[in-house]
C-alpha positions in Angstrom: -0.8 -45.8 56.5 1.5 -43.0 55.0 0.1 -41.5 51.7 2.3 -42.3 49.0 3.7 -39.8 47.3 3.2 -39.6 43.4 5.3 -41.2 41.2 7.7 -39.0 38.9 7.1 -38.6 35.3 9.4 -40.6 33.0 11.8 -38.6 30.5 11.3 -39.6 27.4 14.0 -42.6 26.2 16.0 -41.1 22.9 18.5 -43.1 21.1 21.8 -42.2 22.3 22.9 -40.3 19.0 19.7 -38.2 19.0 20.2 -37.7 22.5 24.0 -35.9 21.8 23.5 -34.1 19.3 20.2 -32.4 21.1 22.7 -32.1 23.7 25.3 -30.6 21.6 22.4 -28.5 20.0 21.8 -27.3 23.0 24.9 -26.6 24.3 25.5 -24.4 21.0 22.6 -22.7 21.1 23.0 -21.1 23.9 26.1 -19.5 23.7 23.7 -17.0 22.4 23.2 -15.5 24.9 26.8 -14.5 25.4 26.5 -12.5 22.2 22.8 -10.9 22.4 22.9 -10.7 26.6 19.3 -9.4 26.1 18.6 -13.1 25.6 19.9 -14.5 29.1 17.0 -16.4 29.6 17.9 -18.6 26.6 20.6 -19.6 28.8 18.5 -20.8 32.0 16.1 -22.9 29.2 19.0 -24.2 27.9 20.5 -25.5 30.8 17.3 -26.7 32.1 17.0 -29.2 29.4 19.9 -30.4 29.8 19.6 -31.1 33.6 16.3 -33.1 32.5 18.1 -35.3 30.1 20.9 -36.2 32.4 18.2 -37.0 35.3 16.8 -39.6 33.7 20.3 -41.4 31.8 22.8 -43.8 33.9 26.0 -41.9 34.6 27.7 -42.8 31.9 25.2 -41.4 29.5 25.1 -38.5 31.6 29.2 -37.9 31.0 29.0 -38.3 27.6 26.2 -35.5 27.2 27.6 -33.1 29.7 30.4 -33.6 27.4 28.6 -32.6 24.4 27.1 -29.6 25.8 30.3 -28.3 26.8 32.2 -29.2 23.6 29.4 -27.4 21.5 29.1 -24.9 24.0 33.1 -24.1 23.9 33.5 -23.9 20.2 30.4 -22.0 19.5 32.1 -19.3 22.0 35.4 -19.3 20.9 35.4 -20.7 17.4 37.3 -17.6 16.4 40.6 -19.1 17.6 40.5 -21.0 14.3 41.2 -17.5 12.4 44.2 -17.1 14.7 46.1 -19.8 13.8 44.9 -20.4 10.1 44.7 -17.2 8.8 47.5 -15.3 10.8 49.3 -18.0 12.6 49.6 -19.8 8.9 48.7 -23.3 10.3 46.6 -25.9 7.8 42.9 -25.1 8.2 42.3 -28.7 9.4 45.3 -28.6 11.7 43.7 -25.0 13.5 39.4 -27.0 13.4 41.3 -29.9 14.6 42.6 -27.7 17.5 39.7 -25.5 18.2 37.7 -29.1 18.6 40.6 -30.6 20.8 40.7 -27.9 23.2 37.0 -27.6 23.2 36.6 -31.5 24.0 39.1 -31.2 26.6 38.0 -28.9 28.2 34.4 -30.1 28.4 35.6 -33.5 30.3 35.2 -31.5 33.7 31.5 -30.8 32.6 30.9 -34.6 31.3 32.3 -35.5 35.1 29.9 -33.3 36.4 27.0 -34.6 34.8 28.0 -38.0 35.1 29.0 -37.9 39.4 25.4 -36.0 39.3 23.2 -38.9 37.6 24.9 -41.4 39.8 24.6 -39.3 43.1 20.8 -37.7 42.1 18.0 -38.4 44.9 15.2 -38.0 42.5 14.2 -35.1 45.0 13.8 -31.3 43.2 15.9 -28.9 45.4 18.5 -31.4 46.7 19.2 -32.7 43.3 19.2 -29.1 41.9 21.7 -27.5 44.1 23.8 -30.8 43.7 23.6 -30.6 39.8 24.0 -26.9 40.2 27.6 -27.7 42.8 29.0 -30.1 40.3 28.5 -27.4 37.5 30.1 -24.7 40.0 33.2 -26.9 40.5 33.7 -27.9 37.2 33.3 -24.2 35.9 36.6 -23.7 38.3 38.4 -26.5 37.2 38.0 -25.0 33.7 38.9 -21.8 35.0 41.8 -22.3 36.9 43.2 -25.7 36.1 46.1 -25.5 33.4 46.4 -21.6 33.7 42.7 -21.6 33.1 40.5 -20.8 30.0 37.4 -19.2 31.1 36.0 -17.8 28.2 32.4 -17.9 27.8 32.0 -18.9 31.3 28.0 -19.1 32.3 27.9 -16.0 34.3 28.7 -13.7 31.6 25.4 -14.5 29.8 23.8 -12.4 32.3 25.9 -9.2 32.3 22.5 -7.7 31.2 19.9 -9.7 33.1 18.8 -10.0 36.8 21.0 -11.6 38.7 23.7 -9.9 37.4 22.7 -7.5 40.6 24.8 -10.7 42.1 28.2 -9.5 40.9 29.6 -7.9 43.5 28.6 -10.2 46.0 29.9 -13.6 44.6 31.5 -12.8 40.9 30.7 -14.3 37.7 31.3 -17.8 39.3 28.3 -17.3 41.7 26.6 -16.3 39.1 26.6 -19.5 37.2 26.0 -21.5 40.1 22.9 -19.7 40.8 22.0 -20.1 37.0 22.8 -23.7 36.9 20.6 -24.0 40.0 17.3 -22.1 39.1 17.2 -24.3 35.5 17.7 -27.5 37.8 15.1 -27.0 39.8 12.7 -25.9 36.8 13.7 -29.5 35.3 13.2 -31.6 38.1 10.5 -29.7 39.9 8.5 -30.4 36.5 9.2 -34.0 36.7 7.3 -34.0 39.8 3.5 -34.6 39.7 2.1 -31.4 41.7 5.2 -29.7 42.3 5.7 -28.9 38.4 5.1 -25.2 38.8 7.5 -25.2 42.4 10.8 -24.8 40.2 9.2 -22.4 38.1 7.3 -19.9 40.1 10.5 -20.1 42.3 12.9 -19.0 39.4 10.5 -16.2 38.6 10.7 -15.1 42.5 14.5 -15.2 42.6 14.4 -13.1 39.3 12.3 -11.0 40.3 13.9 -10.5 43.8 17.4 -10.0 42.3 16.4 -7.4 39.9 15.4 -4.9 42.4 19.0 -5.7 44.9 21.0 -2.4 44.0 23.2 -2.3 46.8 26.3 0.2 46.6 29.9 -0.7 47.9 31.9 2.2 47.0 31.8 6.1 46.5 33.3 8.5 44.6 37.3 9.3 44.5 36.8 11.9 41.8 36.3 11.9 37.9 39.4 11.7 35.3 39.0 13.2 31.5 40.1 10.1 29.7 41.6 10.1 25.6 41.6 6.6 24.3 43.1 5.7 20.9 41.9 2.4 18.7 43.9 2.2 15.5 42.6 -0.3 14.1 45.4 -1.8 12.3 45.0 -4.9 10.4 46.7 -8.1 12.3 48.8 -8.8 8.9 50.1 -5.6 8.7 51.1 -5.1 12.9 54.6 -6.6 12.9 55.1 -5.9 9.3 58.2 -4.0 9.2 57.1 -1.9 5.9 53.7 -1.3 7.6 55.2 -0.6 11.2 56.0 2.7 10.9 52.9 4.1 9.8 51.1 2.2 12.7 53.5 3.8 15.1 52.6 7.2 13.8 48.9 7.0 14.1 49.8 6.0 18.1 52.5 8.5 18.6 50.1 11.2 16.8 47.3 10.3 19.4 49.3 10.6 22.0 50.9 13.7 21.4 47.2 15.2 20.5 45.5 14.4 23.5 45.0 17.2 26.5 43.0 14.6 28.9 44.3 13.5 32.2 45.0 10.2 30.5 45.6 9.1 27.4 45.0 5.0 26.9 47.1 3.4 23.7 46.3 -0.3 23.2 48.5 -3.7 23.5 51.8 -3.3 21.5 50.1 0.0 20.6 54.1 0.8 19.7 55.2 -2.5 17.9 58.9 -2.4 18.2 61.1 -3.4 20.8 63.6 -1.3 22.4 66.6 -2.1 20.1 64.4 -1.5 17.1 62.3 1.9 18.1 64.1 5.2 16.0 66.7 6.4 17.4 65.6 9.0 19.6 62.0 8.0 20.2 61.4 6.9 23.3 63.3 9.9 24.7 61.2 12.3 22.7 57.9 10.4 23.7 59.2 10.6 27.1 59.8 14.4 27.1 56.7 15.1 25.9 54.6 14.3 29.3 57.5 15.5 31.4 55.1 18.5 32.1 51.7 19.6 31.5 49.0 17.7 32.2 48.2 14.8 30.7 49.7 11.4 31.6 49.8 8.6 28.9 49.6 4.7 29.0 50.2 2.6 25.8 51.3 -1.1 24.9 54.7 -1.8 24.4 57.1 -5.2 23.9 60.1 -5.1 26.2 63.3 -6.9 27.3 66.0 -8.6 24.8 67.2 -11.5 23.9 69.5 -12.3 27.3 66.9 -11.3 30.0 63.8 -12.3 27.8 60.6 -10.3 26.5 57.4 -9.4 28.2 53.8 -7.8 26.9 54.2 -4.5 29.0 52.4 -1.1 29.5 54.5 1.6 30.2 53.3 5.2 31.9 54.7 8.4 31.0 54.0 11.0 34.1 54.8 14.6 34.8 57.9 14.8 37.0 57.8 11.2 38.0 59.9 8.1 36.2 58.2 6.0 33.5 55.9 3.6 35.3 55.9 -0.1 34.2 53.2 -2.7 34.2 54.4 -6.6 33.0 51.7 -8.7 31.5 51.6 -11.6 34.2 48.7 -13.5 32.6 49.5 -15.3 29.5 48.4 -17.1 27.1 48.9 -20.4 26.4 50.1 -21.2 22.9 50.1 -17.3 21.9 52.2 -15.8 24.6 53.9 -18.7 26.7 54.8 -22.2 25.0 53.3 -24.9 27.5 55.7 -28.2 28.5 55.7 -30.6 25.7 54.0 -28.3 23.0 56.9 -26.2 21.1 56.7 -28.6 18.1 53.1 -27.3 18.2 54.0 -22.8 18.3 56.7 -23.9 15.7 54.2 -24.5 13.2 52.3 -21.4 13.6 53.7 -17.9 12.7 53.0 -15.7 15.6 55.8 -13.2 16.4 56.9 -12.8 20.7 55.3 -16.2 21.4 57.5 -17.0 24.3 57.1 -14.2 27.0 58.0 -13.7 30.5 55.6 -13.1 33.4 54.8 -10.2 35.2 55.3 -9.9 39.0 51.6 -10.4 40.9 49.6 -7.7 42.7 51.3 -4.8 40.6 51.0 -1.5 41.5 48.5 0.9 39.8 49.7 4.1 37.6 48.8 7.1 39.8 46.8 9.9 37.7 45.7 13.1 39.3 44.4 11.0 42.9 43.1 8.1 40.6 45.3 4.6 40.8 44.7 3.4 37.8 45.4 -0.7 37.0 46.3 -2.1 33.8 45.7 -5.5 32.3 46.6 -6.5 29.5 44.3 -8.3 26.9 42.5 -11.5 28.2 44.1 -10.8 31.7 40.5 -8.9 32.8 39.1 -12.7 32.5 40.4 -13.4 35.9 38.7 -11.4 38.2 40.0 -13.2 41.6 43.6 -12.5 40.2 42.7 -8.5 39.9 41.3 -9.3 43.4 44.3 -9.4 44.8 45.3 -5.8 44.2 42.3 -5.2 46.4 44.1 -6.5 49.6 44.8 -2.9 50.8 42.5 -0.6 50.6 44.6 2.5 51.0 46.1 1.3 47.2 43.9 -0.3 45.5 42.5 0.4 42.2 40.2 3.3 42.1 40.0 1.9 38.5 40.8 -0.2 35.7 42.4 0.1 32.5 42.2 -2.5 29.7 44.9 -2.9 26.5 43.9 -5.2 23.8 44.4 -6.6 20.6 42.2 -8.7 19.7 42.5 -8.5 15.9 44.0 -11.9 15.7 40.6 -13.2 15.6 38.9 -11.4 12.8 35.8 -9.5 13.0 33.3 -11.5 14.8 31.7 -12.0 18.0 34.9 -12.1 20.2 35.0 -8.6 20.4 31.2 -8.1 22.0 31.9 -11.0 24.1 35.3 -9.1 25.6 33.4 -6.0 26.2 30.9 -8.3 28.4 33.2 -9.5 30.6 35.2 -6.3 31.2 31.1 -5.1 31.7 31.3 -7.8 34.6 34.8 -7.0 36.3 32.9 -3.6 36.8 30.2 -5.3 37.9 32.2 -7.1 40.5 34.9 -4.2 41.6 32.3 -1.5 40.6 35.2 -0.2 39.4 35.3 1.8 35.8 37.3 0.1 33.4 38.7 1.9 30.2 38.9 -0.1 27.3 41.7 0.9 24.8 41.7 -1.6 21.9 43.4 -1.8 18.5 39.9 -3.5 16.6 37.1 -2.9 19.7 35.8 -2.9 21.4 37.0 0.5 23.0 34.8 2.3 25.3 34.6 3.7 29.0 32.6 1.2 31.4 31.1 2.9 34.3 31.2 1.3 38.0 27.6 -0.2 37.4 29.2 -1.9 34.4 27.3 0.2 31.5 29.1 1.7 28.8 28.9 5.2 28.8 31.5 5.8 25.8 32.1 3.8 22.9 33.8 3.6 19.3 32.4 1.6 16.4 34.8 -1.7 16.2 37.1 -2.2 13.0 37.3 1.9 12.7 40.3 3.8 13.2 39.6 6.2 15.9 39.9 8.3 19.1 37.4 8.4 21.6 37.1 11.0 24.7 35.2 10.9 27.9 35.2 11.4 31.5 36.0 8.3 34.0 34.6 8.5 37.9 37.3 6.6 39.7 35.9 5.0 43.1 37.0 3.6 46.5 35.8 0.9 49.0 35.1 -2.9 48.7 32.4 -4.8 47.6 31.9 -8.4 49.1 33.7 -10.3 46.2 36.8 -7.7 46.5 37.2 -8.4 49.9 36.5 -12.3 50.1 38.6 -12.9 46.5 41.4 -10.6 47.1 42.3 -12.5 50.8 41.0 -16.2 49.5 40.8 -16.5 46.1 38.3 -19.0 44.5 38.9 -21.3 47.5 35.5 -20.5 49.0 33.3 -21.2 46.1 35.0 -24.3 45.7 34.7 -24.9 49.5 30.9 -24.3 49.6 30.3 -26.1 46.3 31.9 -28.9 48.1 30.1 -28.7 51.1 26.4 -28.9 49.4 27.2 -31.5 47.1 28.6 -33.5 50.2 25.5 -32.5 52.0 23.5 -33.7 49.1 24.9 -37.0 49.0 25.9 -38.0 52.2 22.6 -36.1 53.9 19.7 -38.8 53.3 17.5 -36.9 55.6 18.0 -33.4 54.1 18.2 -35.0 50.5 14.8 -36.8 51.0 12.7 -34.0 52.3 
């Protein structure tokens, strides 16, 4: 007669209100770890407890508190938005909450179809059931990421820019990173819900930390080291496009500029606020002239185009003895810088100036700087690391680094600008690439290829910070896989093993 195996222990049965808002609670909490990355294990608790909750609910259950997770979990993170369209955008305060908590829910429904698909698919086995709950999470991580131009702010993956498996980066990016999250706190949760195996999940998790922390592979080498000037001016979001307050914002930029003796010189988004019909007559010329010779080179936000052709958020190089180089924002966003269908009654409200822009061409070329190929993006653009994959195609021109322009002072002073600096922290991680950050509030500062920052300016301070940048060549893993395939392979596997999970009683039951 076969020994029969123990019986599971029962998760406790909480009312279903108690149970969301611990969900919620949870889902809130930690988005901690997105702000102190020290903390990255708060994340894997986190997510452990809600794997054991929505083990032991029916599926429906299981939606609704995947759902509540990822709503808390969204508007903790990006709460901020509120201050964007209430205090500068001018919209009711319970019109900009109302939208914040909108786009949060929304956006949480892939996660509450994850959970729920996961309770009714679950084989009450540890492993199987933790690398399906941990493929559902993957794919719905995408979905949030790519679906509707994408919105992957506070993605899971980012929580561990400082912890162990961030050693993963440049072999699967910041989505493999959250899979392998998701996955380790699953299999603590179930593995505990087994009677003998309670310590399995755990002492497994510890291994694969402690393995991961001592991976320090190497992709790339050296392509030589770039002096680097970059300006943050710091200039209040009310004041920006104020046309008594432009000018004076212009000078501080055109000052910098003119100042620096680098190779490079890095201005932030819109870093000159005008556009072309409204820039002093003479200007650009004289700007121009200025880096006709000698040796520095200069990049700096600009607004271009008219009213016939249209407008575009663009960066614009100034080279010795080469025409002006042009880079066109590509990546927009929704609401701020594009208005999506059906929504224009929505932007009208709200008083943001060059809402409506045009898109960039993809897999721009890279501003060429003593040997280095420097590649811009502008603002939240660095969020899409498979879309700066595909300058990576060639490796005779890709990027030998990155370059970052920002303006993220429509969101006040709060945590957005750490959590920015974090995930340009994990583009380097990913490229090992530098990236140089040149912001109008912060965070500005010089990312190295192992994605530390080696330079850095205090945020909500006007100043100028200088420091060398080591540009680098070759591909990592992710560079080569994301710049020919995109996402589709992450997708593809976290298909495959949820398939396998389900449809596999032989594998799931062992």
């Amino acid at each position: 007669m076969a020994p029969r195996l123990p019986r599971a222990v029962e998760a406790p049965q909480l009312s279903l209100p108690f149970d969301l808002i611990l969900a919620a609670a949870l889902g809130a909490w930690h988005t901690l770890a997105y702000f102190y990355t020290e903390a990255w294990w708060l994340q894997l608790g986190c997510v452990a407890l809600l794997a054991w909750r929505v083990s032991s609910v029916a599926p429906a259950r299981a939606a609704a508190l995947g759902w509540a997770f990822g709503t808390a979990w969204l508007i903790a993170g990006t709460w901020w938005m509120f201050i964007s369209m209430h205090r500068y955008g001018g919209l009711p305060a319970w019109m900009a909450a109302g939208a914040v908590l909108a786009l949060s829910g929304f956006l949480s429904l892939y996660l509450g179809a994850a959970t729920g698909l996961f309770a009714r698919w679950r084989r009450g086995r540890p492993l199987p059931d933790a690398l399906l709950f941990a493929a559902l999470w993957l794919i719905a991580e995408l979905a949030r990421g790519v679906v509707f131009t994408g919105f992957p702010w506070v993605a899971s993956g980012y929580a561990q820019v400082d912890g162990p498996l961030a050693t993963l980066a440049p072999w699967v990016g910041v989505y493999g990173i959250g899979f392998v999250v998701a996955l380790l706190g699953a299999w603590v949760a179930f593995a505990w819900l087994q009677p003998g195996r309670r310590w399995v999940g755990a002492a497994a998790t510890v291994a694969v930390l402690a393995l991961a922390s001592t991976v320090h592979s190497s992709f790339t080498r050296s392509s030589g080291t770039l002096s680097v000037t970059l300006l943050q001016g710091n200039i209040p979001q009310e004041e920006k496009f104020a046309t008594e307050h432009q000018g004076a914002a212009l000078q501080w930029h055109v000052d910098g500029l003119l100042a620096a003796t680098s190779d490079l010189v890095v201005a932030p988004e819109t870093a000159v606020p005008f556009l072309p019909q409204q820039m002093p007559e003479g200007f650009w010329e004289s700007l121009r002239g200025r880096f006709a010779t000698g040796p520095t080179h200069a990049l700096f936000g600009v607004p271009l185009g008219d009213d016939e052709t249209g407008y575009t958020n663009s960066s614009v190089g100034f080279a010795p003895g080469r025409a002006e180089y042009r880079y066109d924002k590509r990546h927009l966003v929704p609401f701020g810088e594009f208005i999506p269908f059906g929504f224009r009654w929505f932007t009208q409200l709200m008083n943001i100036p060059l809402g409506d822009f045009n898109r960039g061409v993809p897999n721009a070329p890279s501003f060429a700087v003593d040997g280095q190929r420097v590649a811009p993006n502008i603002c939240y653009e660095d969020l899409f690391g498979e879309e700066l994959a595909a300058r990576f195609v060639d490796p005779a021109t890709a990027p030998t680094m990155f370059a970052n322009l920002s303006n993220i002072g429509w969101f006040g002073d709060n945590i957005a600008v750490d959590q920015h600096l974090h995930i340009s922290r994990m583009r380097s991680l990913e490229f090992e690439r530098p990236m140089l950050r040149a912001t109008n509030t912060g965070a500005t500062a010089i990312i190295d290829h192992r994605g530390q920052v080696t330079h850095s300016l205090k945020p909500y301070a006007r100043g100028i910070l200088e420091g060398q940048a080591q540009g680098r060549e070759g591909l990592t893993p992710f560079a080569w896989w994301a710049s020919r395939f995109g996402l589709w392979p992450l997708l593809l596997a976290a298909a495959a093993i949820a398939v396998a999970c389900v449809a596999l009683p032989r594998f799931a039951r062992r």
